[in-house]
Backbone as ProteinMPNN parsed JSONL, in Angstrom:
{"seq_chain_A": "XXXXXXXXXXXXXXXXXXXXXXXXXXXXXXXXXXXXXXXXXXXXXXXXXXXXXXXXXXXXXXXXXXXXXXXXXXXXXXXXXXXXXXXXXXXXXXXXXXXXXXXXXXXXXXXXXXXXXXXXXXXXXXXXXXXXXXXXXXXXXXXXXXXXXXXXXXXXXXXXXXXXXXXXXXXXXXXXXXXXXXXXXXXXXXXXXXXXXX", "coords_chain_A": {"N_chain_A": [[-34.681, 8.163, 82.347], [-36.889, 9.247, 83.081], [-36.921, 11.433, 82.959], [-36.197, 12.557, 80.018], [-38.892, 11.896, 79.288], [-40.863, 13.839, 78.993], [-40.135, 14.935, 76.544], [-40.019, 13.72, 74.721], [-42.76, 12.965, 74.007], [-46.373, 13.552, 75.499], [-47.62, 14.179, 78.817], [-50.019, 11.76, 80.634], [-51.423, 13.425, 82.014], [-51.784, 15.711, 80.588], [-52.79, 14.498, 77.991], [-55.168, 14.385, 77.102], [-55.612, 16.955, 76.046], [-53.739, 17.209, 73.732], [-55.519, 15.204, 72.107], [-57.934, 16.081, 72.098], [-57.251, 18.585, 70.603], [-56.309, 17.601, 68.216], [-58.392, 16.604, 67.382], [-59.676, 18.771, 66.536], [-58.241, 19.614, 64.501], [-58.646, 17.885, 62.914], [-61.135, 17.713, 62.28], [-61.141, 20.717, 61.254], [-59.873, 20.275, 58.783], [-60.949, 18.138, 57.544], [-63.691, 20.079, 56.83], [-62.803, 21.677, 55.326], [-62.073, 20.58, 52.903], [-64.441, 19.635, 52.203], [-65.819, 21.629, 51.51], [-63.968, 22.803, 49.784], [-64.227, 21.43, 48.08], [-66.924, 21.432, 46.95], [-67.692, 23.806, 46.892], [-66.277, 25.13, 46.121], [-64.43, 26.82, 47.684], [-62.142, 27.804, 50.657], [-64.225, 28.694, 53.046], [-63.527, 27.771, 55.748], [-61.388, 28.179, 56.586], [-60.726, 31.109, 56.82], [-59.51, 34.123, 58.075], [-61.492, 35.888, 59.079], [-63.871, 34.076, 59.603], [-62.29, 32.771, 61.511], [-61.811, 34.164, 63.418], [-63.811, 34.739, 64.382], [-65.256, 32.33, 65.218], [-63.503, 32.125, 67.574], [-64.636, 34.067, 68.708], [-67.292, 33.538, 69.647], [-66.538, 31.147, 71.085], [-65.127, 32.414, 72.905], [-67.054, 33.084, 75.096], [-67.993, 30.961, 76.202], [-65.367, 30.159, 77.113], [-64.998, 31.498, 79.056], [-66.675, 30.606, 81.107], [-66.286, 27.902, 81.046], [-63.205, 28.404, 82.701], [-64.489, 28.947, 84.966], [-66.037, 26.676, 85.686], [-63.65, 24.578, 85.42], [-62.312, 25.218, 87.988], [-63.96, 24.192, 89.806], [-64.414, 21.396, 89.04], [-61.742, 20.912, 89.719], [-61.459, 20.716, 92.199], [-62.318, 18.764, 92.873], [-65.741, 18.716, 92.418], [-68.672, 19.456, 91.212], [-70.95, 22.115, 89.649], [-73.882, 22.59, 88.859], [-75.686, 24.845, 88.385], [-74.881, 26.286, 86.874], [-76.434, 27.442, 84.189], [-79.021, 28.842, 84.701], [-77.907, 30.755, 86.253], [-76.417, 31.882, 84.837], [-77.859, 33.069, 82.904], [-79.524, 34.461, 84.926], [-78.185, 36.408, 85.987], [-77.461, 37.566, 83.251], [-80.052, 38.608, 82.475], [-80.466, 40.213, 84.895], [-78.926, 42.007, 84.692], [-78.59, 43.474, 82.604], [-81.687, 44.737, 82.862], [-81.252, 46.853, 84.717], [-79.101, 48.042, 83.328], [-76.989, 50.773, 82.105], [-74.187, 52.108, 84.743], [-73.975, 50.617, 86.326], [-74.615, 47.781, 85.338], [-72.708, 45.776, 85.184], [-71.639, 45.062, 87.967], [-73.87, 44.35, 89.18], [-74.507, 41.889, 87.189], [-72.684, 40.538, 87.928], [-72.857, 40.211, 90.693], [-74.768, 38.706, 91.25], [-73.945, 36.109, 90.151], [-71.925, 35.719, 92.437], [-73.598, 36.081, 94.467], [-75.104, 33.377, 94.09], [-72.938, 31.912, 93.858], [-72.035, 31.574, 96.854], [-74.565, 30.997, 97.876], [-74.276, 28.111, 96.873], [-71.513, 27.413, 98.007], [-72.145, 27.719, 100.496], [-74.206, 25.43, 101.177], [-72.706, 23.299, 100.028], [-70.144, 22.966, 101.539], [-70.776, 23.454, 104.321], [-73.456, 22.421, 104.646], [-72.975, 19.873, 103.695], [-74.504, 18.727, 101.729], [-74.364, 16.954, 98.695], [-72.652, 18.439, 96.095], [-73.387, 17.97, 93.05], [-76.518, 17.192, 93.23], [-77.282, 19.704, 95.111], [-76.404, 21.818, 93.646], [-77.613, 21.496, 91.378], [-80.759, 21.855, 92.493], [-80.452, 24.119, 93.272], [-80.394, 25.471, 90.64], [-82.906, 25.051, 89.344], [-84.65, 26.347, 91.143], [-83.404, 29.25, 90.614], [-84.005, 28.855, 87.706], [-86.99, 29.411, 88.24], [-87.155, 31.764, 89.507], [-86.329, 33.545, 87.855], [-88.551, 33.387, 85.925], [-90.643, 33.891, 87.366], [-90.557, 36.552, 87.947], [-89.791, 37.972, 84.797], [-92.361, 36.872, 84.255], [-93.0, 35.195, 82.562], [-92.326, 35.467, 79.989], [-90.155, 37.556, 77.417], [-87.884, 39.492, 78.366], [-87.677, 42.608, 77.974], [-85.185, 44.702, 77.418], [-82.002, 45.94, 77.31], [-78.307, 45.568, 76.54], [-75.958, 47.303, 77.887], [-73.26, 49.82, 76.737], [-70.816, 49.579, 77.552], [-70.808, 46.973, 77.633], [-72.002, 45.957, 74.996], [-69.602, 46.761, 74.217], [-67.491, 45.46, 75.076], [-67.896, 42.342, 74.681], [-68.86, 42.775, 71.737], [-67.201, 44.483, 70.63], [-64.72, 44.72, 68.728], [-60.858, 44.924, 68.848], [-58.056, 46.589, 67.225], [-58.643, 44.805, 65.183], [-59.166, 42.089, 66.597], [-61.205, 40.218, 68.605], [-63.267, 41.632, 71.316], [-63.836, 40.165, 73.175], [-62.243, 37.92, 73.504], [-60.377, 39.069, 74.497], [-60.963, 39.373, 76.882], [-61.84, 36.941, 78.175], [-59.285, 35.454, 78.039], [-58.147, 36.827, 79.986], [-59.671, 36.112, 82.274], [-59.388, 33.46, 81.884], [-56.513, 32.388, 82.296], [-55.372, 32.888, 85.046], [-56.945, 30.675, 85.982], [-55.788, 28.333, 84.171], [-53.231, 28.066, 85.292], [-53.437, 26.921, 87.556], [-53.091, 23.511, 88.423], [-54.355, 19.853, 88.849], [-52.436, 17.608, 91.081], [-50.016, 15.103, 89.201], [-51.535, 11.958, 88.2], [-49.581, 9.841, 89.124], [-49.146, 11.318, 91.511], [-50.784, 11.385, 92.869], [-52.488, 9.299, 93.331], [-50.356, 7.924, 94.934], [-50.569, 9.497, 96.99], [-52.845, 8.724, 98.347], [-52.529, 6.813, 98.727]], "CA_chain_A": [[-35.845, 7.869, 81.52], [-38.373, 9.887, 83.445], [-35.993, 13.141, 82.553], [-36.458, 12.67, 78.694], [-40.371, 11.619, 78.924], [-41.657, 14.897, 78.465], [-39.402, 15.387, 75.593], [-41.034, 12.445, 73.81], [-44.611, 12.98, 74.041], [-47.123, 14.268, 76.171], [-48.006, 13.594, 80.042], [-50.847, 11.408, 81.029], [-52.478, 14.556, 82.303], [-51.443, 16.566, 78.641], [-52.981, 13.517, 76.886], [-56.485, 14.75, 76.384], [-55.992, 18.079, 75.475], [-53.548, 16.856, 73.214], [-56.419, 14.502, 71.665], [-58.683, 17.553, 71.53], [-56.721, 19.607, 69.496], [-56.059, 16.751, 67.017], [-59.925, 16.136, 66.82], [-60.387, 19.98, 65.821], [-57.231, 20.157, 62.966], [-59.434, 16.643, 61.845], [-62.568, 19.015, 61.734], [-60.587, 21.895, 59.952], [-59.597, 19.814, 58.053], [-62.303, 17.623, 56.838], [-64.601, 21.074, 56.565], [-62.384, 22.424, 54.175], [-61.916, 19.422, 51.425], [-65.971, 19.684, 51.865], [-66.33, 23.065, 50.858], [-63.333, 23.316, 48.562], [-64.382, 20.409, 46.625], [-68.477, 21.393, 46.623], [-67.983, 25.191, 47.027], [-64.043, 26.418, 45.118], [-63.707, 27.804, 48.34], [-62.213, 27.55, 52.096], [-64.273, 29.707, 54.68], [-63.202, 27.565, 57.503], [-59.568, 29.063, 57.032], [-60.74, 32.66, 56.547], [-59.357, 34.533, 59.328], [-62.694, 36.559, 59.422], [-63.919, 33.295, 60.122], [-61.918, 32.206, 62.874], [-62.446, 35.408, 63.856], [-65.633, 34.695, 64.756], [-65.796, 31.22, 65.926], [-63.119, 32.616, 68.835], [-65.263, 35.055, 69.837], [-67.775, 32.58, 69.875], [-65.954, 30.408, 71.905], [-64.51, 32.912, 74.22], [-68.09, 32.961, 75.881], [-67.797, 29.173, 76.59], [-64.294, 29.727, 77.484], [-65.133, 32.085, 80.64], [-67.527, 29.488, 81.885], [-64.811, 26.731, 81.405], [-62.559, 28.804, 83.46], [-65.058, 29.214, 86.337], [-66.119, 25.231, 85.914], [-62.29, 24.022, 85.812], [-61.602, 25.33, 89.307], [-64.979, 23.677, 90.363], [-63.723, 20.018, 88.89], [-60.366, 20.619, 90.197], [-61.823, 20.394, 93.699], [-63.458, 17.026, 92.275], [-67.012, 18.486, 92.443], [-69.602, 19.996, 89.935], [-71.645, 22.747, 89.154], [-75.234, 22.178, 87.581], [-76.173, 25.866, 88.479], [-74.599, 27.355, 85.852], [-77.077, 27.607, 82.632], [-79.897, 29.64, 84.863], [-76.808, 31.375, 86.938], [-75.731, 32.768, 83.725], [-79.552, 33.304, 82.491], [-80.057, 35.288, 85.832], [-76.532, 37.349, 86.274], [-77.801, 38.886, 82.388], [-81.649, 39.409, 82.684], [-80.265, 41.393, 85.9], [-77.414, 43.357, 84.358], [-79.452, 44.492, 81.108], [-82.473, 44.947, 83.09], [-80.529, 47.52, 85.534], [-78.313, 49.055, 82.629], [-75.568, 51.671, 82.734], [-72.795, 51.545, 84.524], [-74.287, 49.452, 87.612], [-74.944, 46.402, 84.875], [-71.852, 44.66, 85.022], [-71.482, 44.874, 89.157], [-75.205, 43.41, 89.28], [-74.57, 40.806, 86.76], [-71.214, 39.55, 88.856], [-73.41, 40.277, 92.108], [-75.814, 37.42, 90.986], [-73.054, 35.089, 90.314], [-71.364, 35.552, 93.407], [-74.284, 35.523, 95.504], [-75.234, 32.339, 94.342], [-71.626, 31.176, 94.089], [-71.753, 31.753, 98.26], [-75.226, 29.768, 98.564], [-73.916, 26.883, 96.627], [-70.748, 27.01, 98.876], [-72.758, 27.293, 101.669], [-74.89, 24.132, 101.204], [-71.846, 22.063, 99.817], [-68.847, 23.122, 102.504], [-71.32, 23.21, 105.513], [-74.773, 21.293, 105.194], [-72.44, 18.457, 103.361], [-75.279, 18.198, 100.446], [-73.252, 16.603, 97.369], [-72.928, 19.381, 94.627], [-74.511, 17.927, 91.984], [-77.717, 17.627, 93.84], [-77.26, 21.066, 95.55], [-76.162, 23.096, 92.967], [-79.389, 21.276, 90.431], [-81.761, 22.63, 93.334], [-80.283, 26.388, 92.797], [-80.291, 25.966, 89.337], [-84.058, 25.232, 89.26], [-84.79, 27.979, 92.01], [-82.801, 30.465, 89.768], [-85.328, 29.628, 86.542], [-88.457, 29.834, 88.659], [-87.205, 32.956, 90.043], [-86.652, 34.18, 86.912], [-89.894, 32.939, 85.345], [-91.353, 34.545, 88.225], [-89.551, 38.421, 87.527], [-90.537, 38.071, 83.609], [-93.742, 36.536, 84.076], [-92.888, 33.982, 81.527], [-92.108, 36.377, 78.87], [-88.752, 37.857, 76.867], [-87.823, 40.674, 78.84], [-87.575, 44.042, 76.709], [-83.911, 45.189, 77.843], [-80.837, 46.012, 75.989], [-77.376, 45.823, 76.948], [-75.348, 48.397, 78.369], [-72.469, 50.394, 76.315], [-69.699, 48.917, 78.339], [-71.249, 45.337, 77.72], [-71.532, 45.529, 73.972], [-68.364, 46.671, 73.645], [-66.749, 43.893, 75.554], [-68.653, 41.502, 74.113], [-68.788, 42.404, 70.545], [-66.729, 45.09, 69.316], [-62.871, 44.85, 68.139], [-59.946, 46.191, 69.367], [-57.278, 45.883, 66.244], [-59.011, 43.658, 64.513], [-59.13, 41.044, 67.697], [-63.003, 40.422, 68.982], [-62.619, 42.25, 72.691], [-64.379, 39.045, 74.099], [-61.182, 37.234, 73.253], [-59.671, 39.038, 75.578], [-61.875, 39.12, 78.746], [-61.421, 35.279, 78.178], [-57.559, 35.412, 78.164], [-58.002, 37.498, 81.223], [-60.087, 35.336, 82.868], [-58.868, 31.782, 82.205], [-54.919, 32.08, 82.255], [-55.576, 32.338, 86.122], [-57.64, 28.93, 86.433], [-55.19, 27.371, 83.65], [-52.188, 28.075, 86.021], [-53.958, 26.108, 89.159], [-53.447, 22.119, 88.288], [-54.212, 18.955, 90.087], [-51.413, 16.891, 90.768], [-50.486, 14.117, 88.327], [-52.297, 10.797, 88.509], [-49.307, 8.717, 89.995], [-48.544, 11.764, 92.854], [-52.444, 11.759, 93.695], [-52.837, 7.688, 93.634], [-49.394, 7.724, 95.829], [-50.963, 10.61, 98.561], [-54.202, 8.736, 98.194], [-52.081, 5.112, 99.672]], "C_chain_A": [[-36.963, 8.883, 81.765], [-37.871, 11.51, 82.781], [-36.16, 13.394, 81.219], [-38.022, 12.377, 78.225], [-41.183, 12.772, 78.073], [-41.464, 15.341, 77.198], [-40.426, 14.468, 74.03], [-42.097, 12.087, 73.711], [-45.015, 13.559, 75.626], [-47.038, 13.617, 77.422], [-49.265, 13.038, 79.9], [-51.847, 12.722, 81.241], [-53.099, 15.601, 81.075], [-52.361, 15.975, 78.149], [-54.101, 13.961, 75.879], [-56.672, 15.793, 76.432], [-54.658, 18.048, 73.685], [-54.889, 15.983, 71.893], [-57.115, 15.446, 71.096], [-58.257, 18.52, 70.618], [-56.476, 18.964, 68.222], [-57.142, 16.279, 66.546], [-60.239, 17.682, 66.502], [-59.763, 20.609, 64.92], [-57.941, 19.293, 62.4], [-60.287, 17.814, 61.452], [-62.476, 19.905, 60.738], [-60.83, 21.32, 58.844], [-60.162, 19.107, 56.863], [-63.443, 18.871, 56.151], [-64.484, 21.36, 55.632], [-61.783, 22.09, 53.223], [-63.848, 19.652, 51.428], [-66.769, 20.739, 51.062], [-65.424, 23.506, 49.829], [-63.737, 22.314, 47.45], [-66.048, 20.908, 46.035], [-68.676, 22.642, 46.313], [-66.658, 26.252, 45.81], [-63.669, 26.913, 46.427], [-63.377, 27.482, 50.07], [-62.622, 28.557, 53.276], [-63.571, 29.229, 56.353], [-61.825, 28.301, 57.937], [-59.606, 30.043, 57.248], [-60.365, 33.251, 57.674], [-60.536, 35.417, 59.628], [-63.482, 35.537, 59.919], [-63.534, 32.749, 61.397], [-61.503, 32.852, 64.05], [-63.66, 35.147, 64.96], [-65.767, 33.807, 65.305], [-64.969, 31.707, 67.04], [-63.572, 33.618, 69.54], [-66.654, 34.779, 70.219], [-67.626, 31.865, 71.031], [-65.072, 30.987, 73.335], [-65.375, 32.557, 75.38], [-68.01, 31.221, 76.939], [-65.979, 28.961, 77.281], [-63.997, 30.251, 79.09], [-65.978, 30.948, 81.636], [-66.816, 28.201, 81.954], [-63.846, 26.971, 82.294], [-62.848, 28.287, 84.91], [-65.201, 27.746, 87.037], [-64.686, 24.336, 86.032], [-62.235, 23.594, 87.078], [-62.78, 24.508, 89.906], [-64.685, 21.991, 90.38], [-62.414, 19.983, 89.9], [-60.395, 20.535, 91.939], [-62.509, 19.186, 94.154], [-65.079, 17.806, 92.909], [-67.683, 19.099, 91.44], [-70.471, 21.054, 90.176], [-72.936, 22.718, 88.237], [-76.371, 23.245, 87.72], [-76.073, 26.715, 87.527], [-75.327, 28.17, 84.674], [-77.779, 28.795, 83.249], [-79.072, 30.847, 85.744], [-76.534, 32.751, 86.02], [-77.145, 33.642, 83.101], [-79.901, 34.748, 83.51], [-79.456, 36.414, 86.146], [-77.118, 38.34, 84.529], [-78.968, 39.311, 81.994], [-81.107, 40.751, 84.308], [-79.289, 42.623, 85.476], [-78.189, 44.281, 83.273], [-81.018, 44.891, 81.741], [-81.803, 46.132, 83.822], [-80.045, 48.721, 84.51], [-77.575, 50.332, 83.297], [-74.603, 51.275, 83.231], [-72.823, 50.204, 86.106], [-74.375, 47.919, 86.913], [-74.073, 44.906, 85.295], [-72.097, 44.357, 86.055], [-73.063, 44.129, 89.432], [-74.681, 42.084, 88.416], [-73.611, 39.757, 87.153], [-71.91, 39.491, 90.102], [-74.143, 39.008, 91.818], [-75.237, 36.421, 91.131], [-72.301, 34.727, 91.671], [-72.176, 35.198, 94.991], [-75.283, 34.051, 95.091], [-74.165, 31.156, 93.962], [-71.646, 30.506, 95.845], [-73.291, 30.761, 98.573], [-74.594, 28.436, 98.13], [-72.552, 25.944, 97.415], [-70.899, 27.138, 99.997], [-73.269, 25.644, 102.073], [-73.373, 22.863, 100.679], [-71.03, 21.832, 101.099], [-69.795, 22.957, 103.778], [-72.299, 22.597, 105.851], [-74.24, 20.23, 104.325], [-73.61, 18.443, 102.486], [-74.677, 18.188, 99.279], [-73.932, 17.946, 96.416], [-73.664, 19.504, 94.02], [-75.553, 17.863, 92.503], [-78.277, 19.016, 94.143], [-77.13, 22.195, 94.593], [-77.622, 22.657, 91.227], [-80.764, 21.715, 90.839], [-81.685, 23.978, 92.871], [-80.164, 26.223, 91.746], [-82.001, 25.815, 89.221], [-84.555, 25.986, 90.031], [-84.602, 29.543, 91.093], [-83.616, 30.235, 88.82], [-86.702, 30.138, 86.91], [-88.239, 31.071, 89.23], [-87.065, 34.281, 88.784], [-87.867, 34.087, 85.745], [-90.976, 33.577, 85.844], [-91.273, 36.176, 87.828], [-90.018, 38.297, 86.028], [-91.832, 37.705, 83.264], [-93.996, 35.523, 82.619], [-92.799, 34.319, 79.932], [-90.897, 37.101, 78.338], [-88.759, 39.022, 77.715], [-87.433, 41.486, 78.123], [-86.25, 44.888, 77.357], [-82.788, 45.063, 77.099], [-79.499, 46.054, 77.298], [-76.88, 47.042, 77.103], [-73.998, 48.995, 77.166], [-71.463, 49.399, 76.18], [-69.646, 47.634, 77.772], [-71.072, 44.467, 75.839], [-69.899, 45.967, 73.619], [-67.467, 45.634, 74.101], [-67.218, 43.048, 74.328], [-68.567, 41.823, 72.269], [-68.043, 43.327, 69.521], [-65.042, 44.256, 69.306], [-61.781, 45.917, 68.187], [-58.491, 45.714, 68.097], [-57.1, 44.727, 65.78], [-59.376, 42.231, 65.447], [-60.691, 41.26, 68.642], [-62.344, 40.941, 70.592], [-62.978, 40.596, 73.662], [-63.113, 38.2, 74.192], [-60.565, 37.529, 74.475], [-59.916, 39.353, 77.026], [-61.277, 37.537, 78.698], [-60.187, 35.029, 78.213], [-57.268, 35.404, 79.772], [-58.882, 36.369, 82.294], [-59.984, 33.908, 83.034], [-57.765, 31.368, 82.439], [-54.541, 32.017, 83.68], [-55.699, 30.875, 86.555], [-56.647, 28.194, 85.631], [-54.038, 27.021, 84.727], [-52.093, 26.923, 87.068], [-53.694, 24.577, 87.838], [-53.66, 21.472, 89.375], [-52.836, 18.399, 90.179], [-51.176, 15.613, 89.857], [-51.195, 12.862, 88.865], [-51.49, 10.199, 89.609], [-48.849, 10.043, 91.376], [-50.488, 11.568, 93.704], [-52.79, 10.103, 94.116], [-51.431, 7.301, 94.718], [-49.93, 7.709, 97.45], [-52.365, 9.674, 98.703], [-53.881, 6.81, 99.504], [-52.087, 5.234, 100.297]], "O_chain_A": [[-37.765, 9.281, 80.921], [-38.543, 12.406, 82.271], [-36.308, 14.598, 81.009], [-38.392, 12.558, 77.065], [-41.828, 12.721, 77.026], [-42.315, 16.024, 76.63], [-41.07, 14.659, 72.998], [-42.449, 10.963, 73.353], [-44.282, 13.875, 76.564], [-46.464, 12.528, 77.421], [-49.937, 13.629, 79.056], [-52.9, 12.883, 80.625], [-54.208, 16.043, 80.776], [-53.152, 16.774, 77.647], [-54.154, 13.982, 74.65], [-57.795, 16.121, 76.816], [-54.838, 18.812, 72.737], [-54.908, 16.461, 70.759], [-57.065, 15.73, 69.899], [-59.027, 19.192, 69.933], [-56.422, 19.638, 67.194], [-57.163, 15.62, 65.506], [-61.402, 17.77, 66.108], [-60.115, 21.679, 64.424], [-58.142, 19.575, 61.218], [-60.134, 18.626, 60.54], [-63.188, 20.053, 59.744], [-61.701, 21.62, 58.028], [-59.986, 19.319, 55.663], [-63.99, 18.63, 55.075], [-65.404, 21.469, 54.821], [-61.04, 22.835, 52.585], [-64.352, 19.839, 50.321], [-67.78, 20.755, 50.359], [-65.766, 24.38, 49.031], [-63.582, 22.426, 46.234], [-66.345, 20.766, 44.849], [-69.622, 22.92, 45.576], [-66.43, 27.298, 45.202], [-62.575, 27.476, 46.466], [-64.271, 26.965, 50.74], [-61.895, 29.077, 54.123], [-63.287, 29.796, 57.408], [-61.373, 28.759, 58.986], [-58.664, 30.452, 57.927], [-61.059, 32.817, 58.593], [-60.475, 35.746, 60.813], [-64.039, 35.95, 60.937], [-64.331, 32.328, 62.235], [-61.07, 32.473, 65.138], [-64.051, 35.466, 66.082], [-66.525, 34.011, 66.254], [-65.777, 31.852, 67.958], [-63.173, 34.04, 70.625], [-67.252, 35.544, 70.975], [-68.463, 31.912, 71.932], [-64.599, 30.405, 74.311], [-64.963, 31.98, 76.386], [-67.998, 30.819, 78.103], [-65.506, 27.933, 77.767], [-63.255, 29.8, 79.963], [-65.701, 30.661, 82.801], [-66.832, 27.523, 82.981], [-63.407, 25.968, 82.857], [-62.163, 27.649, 85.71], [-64.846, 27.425, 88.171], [-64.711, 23.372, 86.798], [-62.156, 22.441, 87.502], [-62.295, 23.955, 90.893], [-64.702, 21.344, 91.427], [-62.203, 19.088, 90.719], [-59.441, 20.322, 92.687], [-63.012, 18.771, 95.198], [-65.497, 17.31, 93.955], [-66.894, 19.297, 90.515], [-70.927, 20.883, 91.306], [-72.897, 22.822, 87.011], [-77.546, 23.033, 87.423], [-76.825, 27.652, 87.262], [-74.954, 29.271, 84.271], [-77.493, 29.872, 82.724], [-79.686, 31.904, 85.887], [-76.465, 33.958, 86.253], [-77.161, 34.864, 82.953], [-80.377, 35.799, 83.081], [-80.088, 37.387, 86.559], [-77.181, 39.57, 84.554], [-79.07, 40.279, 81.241], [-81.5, 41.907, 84.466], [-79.08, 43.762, 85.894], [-78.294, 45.506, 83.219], [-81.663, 45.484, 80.877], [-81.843, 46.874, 82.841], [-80.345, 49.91, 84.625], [-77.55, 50.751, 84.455], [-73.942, 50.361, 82.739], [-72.044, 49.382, 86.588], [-74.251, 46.928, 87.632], [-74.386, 43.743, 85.552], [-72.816, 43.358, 86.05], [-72.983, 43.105, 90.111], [-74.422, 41.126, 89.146], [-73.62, 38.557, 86.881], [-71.517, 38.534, 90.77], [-73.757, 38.141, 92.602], [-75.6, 35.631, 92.003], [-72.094, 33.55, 91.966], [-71.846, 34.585, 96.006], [-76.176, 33.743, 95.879], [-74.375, 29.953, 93.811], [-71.373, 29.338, 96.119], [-73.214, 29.864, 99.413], [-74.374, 27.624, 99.028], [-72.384, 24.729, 97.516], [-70.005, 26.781, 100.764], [-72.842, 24.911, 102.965], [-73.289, 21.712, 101.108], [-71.114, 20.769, 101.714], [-69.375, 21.993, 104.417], [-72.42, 22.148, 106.991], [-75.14, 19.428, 104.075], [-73.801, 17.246, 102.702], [-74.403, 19.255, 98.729], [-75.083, 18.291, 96.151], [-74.503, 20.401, 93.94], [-76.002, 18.984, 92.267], [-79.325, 19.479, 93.691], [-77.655, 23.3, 94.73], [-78.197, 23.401, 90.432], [-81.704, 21.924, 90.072], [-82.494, 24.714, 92.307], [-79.493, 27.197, 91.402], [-82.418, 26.923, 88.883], [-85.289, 26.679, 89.328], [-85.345, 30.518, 90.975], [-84.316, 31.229, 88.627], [-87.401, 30.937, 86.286], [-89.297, 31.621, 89.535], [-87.49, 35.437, 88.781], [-87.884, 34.831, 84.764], [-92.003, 33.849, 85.223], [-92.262, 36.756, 87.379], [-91.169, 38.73, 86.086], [-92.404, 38.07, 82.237], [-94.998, 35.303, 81.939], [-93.115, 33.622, 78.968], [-90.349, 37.402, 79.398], [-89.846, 39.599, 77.75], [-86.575, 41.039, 77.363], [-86.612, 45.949, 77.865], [-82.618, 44.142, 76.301], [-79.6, 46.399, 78.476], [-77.378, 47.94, 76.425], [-73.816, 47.976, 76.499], [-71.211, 48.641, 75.243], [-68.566, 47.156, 77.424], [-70.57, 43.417, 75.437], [-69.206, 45.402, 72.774], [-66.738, 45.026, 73.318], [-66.841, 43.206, 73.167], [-68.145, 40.886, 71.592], [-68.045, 43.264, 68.292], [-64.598, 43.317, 69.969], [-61.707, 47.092, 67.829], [-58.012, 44.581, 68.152], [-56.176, 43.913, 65.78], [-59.9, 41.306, 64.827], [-61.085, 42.291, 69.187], [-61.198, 40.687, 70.961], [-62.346, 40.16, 74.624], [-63.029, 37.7, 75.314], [-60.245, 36.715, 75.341], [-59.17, 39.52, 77.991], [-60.242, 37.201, 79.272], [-60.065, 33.863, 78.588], [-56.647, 34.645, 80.517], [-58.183, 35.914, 83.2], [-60.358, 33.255, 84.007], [-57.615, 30.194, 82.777], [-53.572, 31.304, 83.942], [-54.939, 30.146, 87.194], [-56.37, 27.155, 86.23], [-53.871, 25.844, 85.048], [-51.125, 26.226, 87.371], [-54.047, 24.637, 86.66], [-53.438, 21.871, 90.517], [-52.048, 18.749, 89.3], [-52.204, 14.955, 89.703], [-51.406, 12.829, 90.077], [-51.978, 9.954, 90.712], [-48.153, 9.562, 92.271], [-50.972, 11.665, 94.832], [-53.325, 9.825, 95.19], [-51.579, 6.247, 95.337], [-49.912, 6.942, 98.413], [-53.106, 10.271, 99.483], [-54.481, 6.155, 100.356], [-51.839, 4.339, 101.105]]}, "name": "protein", "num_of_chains": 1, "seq": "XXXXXXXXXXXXXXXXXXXXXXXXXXXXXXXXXXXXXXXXXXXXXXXXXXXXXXXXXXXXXXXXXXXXXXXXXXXXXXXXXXXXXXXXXXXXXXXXXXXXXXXXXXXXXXXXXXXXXXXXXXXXXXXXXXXXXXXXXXXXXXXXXXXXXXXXXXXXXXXXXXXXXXXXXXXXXXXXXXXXXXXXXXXXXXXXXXXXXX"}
């Protein structure tokens, strides 16, 4: 029985990404009776379109990566928004070819306080890592003086980020590159973790 399960639907663990994907063919779906009936026409299908929302969504898909492995250790991250805020006021403020290595230097050095204060002064995550996330805007509130900073991206940066490499947004594939790692890592299923847990 257990040998043919998989065959016949999803795992418990599968379930809700399963779910998720069947709540965003609804979406398609629904979008584009809305616009073919009001408009003649379906942009949501357009592959220039979905084009675009995946390179959209790549951005959100590197930061899902990073937050995965953070859940999958059961704890949280609530550093991230000003993390990310602070890693590219430093990279485009810097520019050239030092941008990127600054804007990963930021992340990593307050990757290493947040796993300082969790792994050794025992202060729960979410608490700890909501401290360094308000630290990180006042420090950057502080450095702009409460004002847009006048800095452009680097070469390197827009081209990641927004050009196209045969027709495919490049961001697409930083995000490939960067999440097919973290997808690999799972937890174990429910009943081996509620077993080890007896």
């Amino acid at each position: 029985m257990t040998a043919i399960s998989p065959i016949l639907g999803p795992s418990q663990d599968d379930r809700p990404i399963v779910i998720a994907a069947l709540f965003i063919l609804v979406i398609l779906i629904a979008g584009t009776a809305y616009t073919w009936v009001h408009f003649g026409s379906a942009p949501l299908l357009s592959p220039s379109y979905l084009l675009q929302q995946l390179q959209i969504g790549s951005f959100l898909g590197i930061v899902a990566a990073g937050m995965m492995l953070v859940i999958l250790i059961s704890q949280i991250d609530l550093s991230v928004p000003w993390t990310l805020a602070a890693a590219a006021m430093m990279a485009t403020a810097v520019d050239g070819p030092l941008a990127i290595p600054v804007g990963l230097g930021v992340g990593l050095a307050v990757g290493i306080v947040n796993g300082l204060g969790v792994a050794y002064l025992r202060v729960p995550s979410m608490i700890f890592t909501l401290g360094v996330n308000a630290v990180m805007r006042g420090l950057m509130v502080a450095y702009t003086g409460g004002f847009a900073p006048q800095t452009t991206a680097s070469e390197l940066m827009r081209f990641l980020a927004g050009e196209r490499t045969l027709g495919i947004p490049n961001a697409l594939f930083v995000s490939a590159a960067t999440s097919t790692p973290s997808a690999t890592r799972r937890r174990p299923p429910i009943s081996q973790a509620s077993t080890r847990g007896a």
